[in-house]
Backbone as CSV, one residue per row, in Angstrom:
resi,resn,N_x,N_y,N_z,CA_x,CA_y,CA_z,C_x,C_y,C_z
1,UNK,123.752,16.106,58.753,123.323,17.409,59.266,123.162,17.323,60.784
2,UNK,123.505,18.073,61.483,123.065,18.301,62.854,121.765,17.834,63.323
3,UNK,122.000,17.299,64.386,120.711,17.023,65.366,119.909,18.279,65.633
4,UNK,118.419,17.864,64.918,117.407,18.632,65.601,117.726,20.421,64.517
5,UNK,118.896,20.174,63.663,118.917,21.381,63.109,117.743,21.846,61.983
6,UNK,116.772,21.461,61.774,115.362,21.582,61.265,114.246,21.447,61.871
7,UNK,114.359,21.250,63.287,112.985,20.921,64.019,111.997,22.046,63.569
8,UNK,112.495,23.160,64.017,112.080,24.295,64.208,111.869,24.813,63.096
9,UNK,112.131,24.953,61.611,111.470,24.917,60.453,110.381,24.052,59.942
10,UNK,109.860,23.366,60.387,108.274,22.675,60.098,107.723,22.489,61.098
11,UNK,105.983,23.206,60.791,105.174,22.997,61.550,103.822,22.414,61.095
12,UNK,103.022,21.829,62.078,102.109,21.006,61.124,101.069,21.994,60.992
13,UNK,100.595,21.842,59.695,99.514,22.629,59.265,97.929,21.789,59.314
14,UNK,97.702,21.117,58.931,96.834,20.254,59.255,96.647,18.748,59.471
15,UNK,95.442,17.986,59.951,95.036,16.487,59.562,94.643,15.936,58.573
16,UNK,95.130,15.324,57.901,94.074,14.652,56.719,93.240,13.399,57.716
17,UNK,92.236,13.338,56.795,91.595,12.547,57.632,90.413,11.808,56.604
18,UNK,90.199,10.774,56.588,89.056,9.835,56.496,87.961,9.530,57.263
19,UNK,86.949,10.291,57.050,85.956,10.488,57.740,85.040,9.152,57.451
20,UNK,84.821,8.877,56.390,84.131,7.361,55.405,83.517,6.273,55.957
21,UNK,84.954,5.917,57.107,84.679,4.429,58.308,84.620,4.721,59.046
22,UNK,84.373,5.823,59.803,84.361,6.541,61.347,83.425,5.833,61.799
23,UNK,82.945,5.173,62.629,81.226,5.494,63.505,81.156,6.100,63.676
24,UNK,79.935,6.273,63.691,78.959,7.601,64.180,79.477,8.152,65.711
25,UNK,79.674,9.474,65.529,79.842,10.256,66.437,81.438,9.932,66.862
26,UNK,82.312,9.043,65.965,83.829,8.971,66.838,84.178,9.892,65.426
27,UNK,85.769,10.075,66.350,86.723,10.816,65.621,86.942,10.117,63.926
28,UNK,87.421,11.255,62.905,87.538,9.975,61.540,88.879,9.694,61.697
29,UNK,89.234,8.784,60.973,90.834,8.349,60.967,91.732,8.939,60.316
30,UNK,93.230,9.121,60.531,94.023,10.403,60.491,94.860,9.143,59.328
31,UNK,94.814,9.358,58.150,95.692,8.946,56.665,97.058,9.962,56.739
32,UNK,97.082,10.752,57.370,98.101,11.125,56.934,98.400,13.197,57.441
33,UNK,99.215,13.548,57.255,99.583,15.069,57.968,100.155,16.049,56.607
34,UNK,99.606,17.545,56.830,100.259,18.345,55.878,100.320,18.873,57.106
35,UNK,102.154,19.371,56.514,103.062,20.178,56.913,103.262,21.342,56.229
36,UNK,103.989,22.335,57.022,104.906,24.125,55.962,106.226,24.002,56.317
37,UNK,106.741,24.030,55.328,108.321,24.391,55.653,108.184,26.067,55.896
38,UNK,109.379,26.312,56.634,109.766,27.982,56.595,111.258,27.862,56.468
39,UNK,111.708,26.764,56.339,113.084,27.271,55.140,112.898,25.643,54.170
40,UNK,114.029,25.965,53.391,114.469,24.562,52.442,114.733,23.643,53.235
41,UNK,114.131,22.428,52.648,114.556,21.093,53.419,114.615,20.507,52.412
42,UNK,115.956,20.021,52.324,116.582,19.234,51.610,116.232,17.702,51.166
43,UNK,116.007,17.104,51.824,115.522,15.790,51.833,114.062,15.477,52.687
44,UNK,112.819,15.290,52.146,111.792,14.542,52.015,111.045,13.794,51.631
45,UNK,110.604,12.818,52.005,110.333,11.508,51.376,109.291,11.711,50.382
46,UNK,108.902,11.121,49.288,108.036,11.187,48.536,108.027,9.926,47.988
47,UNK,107.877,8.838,48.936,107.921,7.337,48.705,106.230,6.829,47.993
48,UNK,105.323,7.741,47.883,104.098,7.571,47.257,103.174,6.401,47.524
49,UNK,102.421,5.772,46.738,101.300,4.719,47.488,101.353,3.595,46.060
50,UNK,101.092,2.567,46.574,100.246,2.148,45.638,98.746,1.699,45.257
51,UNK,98.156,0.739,44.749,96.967,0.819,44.881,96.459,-0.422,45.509
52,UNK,97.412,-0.330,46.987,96.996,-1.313,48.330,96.977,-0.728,49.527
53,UNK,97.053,0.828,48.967,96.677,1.751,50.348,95.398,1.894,51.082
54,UNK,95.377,1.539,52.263,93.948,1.572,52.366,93.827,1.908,53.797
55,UNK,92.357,2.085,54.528,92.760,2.280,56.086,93.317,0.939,56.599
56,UNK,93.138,-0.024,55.942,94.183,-0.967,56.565,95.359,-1.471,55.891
57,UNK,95.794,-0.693,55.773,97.360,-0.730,54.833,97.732,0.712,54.959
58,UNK,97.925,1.607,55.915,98.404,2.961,55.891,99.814,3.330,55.815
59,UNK,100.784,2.475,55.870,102.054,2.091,55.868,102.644,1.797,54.435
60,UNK,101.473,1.592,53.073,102.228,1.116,51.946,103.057,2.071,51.488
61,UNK,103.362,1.712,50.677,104.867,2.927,49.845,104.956,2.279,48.359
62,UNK,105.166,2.792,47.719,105.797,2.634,46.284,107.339,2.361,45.919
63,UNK,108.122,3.717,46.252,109.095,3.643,45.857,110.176,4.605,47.195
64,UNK,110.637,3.171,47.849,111.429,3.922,49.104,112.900,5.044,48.936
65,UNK,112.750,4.873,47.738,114.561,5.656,47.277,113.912,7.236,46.597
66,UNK,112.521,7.654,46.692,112.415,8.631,46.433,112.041,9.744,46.989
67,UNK,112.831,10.917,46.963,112.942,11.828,47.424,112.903,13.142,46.893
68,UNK,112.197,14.245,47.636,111.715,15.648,47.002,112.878,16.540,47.721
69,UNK,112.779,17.658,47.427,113.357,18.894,48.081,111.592,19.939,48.279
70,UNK,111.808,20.232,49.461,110.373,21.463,49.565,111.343,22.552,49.646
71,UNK,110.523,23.421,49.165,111.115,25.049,49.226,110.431,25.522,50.441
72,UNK,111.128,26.421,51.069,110.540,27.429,52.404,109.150,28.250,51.300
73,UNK,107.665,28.004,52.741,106.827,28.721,52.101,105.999,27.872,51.349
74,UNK,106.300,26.446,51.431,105.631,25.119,50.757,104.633,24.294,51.584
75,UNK,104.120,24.020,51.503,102.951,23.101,52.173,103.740,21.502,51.514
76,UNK,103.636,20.414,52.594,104.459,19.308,51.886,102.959,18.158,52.823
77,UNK,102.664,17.544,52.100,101.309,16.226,52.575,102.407,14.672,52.784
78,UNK,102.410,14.468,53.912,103.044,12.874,54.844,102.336,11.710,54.653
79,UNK,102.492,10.637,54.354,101.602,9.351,54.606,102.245,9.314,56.333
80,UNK,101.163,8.127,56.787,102.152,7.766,57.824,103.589,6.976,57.702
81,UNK,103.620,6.592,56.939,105.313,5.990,56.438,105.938,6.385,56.024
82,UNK,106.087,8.069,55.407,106.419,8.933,55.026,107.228,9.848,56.578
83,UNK,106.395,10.000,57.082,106.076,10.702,58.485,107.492,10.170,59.144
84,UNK,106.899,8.752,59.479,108.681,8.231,60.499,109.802,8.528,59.895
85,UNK,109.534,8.184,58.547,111.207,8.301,57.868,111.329,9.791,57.849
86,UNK,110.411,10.317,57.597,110.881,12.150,57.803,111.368,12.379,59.344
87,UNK,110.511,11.981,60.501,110.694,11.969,61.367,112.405,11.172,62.240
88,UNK,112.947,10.891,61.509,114.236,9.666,61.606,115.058,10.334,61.148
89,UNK,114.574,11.277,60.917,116.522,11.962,59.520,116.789,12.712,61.361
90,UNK,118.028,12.937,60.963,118.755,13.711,62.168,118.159,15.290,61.914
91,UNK,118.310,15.489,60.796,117.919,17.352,61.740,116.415,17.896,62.022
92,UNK,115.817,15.895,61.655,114.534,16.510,62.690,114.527,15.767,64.138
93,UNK,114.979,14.592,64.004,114.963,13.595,65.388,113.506,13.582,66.157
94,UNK,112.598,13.270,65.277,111.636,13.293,65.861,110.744,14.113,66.504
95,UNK,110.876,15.470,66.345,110.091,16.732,67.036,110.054,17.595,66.011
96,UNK,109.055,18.175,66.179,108.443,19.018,65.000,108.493,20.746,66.163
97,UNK,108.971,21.172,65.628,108.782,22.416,67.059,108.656,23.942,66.269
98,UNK,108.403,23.642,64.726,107.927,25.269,64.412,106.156,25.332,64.840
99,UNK,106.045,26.611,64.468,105.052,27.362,64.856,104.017,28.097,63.887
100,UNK,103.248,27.238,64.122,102.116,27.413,62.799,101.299,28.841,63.537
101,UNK,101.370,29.848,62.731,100.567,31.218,62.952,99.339,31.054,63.661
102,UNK,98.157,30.269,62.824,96.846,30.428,62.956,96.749,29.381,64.010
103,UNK,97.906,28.505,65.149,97.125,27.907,66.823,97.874,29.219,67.906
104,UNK,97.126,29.878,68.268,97.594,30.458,69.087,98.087,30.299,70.829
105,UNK,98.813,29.196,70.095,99.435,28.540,72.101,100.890,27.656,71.137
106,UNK,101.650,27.726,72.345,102.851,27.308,71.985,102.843,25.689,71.512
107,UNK,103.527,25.553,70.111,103.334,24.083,69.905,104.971,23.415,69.492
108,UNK,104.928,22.146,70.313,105.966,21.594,70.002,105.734,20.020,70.403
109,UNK,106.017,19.534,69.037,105.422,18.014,68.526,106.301,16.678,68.490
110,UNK,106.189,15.597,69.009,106.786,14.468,68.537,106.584,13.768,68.203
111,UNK,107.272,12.744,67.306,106.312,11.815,66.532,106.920,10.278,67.007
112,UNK,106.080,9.643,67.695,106.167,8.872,68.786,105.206,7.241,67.873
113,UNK,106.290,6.476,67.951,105.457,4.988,68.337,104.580,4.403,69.159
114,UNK,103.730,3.523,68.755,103.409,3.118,70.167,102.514,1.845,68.974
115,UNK,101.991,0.918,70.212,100.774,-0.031,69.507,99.687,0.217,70.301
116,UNK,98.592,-0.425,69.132,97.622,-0.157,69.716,96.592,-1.174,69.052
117,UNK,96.249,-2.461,70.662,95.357,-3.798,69.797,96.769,-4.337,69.558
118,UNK,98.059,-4.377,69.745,99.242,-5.013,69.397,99.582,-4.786,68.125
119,UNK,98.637,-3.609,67.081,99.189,-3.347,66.263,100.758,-1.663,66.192
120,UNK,101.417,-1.670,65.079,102.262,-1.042,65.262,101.675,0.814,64.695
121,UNK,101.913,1.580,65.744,101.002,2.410,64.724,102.431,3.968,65.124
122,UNK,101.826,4.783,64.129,102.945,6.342,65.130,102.071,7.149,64.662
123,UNK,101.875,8.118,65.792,101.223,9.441,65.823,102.010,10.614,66.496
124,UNK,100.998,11.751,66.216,102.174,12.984,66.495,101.501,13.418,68.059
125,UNK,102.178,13.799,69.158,101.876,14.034,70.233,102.654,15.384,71.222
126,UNK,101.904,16.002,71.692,102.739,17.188,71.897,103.430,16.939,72.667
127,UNK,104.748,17.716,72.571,105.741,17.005,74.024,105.784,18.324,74.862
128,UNK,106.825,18.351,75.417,107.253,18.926,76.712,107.113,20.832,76.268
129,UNK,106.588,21.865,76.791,106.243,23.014,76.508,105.407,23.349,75.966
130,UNK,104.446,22.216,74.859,103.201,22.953,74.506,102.193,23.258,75.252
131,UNK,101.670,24.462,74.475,100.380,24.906,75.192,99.232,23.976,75.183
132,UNK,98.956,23.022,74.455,97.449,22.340,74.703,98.001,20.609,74.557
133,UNK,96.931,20.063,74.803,96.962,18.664,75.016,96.374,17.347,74.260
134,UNK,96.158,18.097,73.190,95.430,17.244,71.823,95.512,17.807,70.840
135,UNK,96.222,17.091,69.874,96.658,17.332,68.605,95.335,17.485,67.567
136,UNK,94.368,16.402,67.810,93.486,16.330,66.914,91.838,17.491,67.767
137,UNK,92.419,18.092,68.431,91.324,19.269,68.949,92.051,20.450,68.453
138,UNK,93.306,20.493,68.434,94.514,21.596,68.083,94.236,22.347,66.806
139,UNK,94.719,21.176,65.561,94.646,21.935,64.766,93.328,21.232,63.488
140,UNK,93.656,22.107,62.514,92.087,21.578,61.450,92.497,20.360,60.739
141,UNK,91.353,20.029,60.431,91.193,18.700,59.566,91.014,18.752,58.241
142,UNK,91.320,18.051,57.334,91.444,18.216,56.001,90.683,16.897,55.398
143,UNK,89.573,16.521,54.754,88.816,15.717,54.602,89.361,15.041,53.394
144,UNK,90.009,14.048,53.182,90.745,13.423,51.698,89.318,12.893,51.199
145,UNK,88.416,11.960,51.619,87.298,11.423,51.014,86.172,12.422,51.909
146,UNK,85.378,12.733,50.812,83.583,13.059,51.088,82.607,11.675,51.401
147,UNK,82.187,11.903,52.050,81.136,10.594,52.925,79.702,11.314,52.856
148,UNK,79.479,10.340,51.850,77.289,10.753,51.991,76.717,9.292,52.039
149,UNK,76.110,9.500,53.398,75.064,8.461,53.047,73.907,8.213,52.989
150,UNK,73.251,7.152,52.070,72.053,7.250,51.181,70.953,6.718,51.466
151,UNK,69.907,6.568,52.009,68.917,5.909,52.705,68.444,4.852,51.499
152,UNK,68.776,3.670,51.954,67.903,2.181,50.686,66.741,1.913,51.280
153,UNK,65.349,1.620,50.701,64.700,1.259,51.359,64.536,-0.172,51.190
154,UNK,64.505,-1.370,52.028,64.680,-2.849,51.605,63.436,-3.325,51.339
155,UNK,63.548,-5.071,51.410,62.396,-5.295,50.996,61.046,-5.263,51.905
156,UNK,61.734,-5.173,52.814,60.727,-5.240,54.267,60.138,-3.776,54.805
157,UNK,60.689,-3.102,54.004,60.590,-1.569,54.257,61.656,-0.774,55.371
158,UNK,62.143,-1.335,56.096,63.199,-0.993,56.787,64.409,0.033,55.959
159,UNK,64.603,1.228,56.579,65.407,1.589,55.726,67.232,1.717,56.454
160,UNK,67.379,0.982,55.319,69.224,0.698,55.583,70.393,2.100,55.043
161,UNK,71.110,2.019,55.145,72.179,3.377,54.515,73.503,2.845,53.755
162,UNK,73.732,3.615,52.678,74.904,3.361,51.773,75.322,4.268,51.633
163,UNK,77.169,4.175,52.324,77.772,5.463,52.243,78.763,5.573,50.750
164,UNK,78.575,6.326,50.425,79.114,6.279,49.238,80.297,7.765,49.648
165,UNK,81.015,7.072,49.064,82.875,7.590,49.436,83.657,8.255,48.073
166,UNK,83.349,9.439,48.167,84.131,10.071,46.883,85.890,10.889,47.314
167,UNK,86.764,10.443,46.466,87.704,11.178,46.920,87.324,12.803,46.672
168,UNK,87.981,13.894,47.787,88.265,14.831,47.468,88.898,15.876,46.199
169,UNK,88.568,17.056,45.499,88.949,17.021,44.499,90.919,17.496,44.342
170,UNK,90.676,17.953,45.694,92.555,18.095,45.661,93.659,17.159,45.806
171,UNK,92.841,16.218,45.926,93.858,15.107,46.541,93.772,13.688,44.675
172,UNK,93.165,14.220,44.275,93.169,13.211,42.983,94.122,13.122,42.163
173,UNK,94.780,12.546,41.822,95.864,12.032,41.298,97.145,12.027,42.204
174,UNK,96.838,12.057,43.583,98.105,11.620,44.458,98.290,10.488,45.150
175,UNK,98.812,10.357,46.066,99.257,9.557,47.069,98.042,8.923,47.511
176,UNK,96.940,9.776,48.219,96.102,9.207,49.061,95.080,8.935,47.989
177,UNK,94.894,9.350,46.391,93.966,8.564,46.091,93.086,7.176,45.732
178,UNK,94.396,5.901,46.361,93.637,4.690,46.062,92.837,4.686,47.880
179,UNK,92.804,5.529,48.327,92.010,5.330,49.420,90.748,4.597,49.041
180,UNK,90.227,5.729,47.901,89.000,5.775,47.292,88.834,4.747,46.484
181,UNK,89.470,4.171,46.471,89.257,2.938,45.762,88.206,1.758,46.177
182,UNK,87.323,1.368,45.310,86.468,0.189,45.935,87.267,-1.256,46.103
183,UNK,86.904,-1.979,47.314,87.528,-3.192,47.652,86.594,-4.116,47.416
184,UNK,87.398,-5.704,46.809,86.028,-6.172,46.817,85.677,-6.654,48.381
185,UNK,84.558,-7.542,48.436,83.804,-8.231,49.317,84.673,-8.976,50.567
186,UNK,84.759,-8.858,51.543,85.351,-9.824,52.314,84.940,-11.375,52.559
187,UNK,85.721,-12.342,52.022,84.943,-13.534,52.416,84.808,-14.744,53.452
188,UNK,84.299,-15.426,54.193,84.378,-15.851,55.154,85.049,-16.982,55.335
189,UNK,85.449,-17.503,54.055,86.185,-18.647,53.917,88.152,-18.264,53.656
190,UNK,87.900,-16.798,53.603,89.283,-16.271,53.652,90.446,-16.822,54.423
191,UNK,91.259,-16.640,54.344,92.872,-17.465,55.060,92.538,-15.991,56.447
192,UNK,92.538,-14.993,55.994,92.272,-13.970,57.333,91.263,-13.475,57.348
193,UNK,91.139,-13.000,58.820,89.949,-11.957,58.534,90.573,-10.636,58.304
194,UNK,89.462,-9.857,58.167,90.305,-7.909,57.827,91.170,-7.515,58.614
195,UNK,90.959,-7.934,60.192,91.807,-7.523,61.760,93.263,-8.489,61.188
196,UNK,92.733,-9.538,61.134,94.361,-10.331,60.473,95.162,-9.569,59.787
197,UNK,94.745,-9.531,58.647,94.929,-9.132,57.512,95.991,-7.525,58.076
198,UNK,94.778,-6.806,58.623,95.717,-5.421,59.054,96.977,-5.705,59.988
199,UNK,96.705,-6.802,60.679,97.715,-6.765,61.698,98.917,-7.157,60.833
200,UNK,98.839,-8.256,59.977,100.211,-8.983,59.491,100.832,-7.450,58.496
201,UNK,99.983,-6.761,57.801,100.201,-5.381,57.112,101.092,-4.289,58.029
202,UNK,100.225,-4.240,58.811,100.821,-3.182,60.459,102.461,-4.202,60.637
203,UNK,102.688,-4.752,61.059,103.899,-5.428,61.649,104.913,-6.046,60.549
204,UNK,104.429,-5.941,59.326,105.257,-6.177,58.414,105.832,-4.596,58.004
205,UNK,104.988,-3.667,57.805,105.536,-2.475,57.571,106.485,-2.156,58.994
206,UNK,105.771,-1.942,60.084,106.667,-2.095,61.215,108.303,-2.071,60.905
207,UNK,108.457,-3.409,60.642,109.904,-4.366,60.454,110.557,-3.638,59.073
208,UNK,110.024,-3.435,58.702,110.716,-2.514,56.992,111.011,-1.378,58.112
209,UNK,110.411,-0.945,58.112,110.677,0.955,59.022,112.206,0.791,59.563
210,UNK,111.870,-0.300,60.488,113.119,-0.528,61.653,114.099,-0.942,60.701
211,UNK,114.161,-1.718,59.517,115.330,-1.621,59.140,116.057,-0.871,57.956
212,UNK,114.860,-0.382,57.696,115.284,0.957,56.980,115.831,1.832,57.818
213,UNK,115.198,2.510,58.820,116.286,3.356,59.649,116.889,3.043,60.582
214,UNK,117.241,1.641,60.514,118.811,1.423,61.306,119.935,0.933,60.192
215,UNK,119.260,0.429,59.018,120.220,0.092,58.044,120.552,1.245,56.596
216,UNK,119.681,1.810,57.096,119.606,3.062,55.670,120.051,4.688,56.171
217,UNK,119.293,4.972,57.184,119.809,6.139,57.804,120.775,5.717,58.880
218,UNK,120.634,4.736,60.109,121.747,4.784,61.208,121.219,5.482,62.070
219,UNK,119.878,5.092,62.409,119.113,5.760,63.085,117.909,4.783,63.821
220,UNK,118.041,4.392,65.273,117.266,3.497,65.721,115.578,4.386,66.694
221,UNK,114.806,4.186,65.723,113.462,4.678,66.397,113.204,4.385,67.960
222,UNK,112.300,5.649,68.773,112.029,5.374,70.216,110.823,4.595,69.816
223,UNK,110.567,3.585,70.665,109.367,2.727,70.775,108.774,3.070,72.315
224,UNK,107.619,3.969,71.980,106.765,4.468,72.959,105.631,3.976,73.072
225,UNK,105.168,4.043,74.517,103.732,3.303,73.958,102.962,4.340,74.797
């Protein structure tokens, strides 16, 4: 299909987001993007999760050979590994440039590499003609897990907090629900620590990406930082 001949039929509709591990008072972490088609798009990934998705594994996939059709008028939900390879087909080439009704300033999006900590990460960033300058002030957020936390009182009387992490009820039985999944314990005698652990995850998915879309589509990603 033509270059860029779908940009302009999807626009992003919201953030999903994991609010759960945030600190206090920072932004929560972005799992993933819902999009709208406004016509048919033929090919979208629906490579799914398994149950090693996690905020440090945001890159897993299930099954890379599978693929949906959205109808115009559809709301369609991205992992981030979902995202590049959508982002990699030719008739999007990386820019998202429809026009979601409810931001009222001109938006036109790219979905850009970069690292960050030397890990491999991609986010969506407005490019050249939009009206505003932050994606995650732009548009709304979509909460995949509920975060409450619970005041313990210990033995000393000090009182500590337990956040307890429920998935959302729309998102259950999909993609993002092993978010919610409990992990066990990290241990100190481990071969990594968690930062390890994410990084070798981050840069191994990395290297799949790149040769999936130079060996599968014929399509070599910009590496931005």
């Amino acid at each position: 299909m033509e270059k860029f001949a779908l940009s302009d039929s999807v626009y992003l509709k919201a953030l999903l987001v994991d609010p759960s591990r945030a600190r206090r008072g920072a932004e929560p972490n972005i799992v993933g993007y819902r999009f709208h088609a406004t016509r048919d798009l033929p090919r979208v990934p629906d490579f799914g999760t398994t149950g090693a998705f996690s905020l440090n594994n945001l890159y897993d996939y299930a099954n890379q050979d599978q693929w949906r059709t959205v109808n115009a008028g559809e709301d369609f939900d991205l992992t981030l590994y979902e995202l590049i390879i959508f982002a990699s087909l030719p008739e999007i080439s990386c820019s998202i440039d429809g026009q979601n009704p409810d931001i009222n300033v001109e938006q036109h999006l790219s979905v850009v590499l970069r690292e960050r900590g030397g890990i491999p990460a991609v986010k969506l960033a407005p490019a050249r003609g939009s009206g505003f300058r932050s994606v995650r002030s732009t548009y709304p957020k979509i909460n995949v897990l509920t975060c409450e936390r619970i005041p313990l009182d210990d033995a000393v009387g000090a009182v500590n907090m337990r956040v307890k992490r429920n998935l959302a009820p729309e998102f259950e039985g999909t993609k993002f629900a092993p978010l919610a999944l409990r992990r066990g314990p990290y241990s100190a005698g481990s071969a990594r620590t968690p930062e390890e652990r994410r990084r070798a995850l981050a840069e191994e998915a990395a290297n799949k990406l790149a040769d999936y879309t130079r060996n599968t589509l014929g399509i070599t990603l910009p590496d931005v930082d």
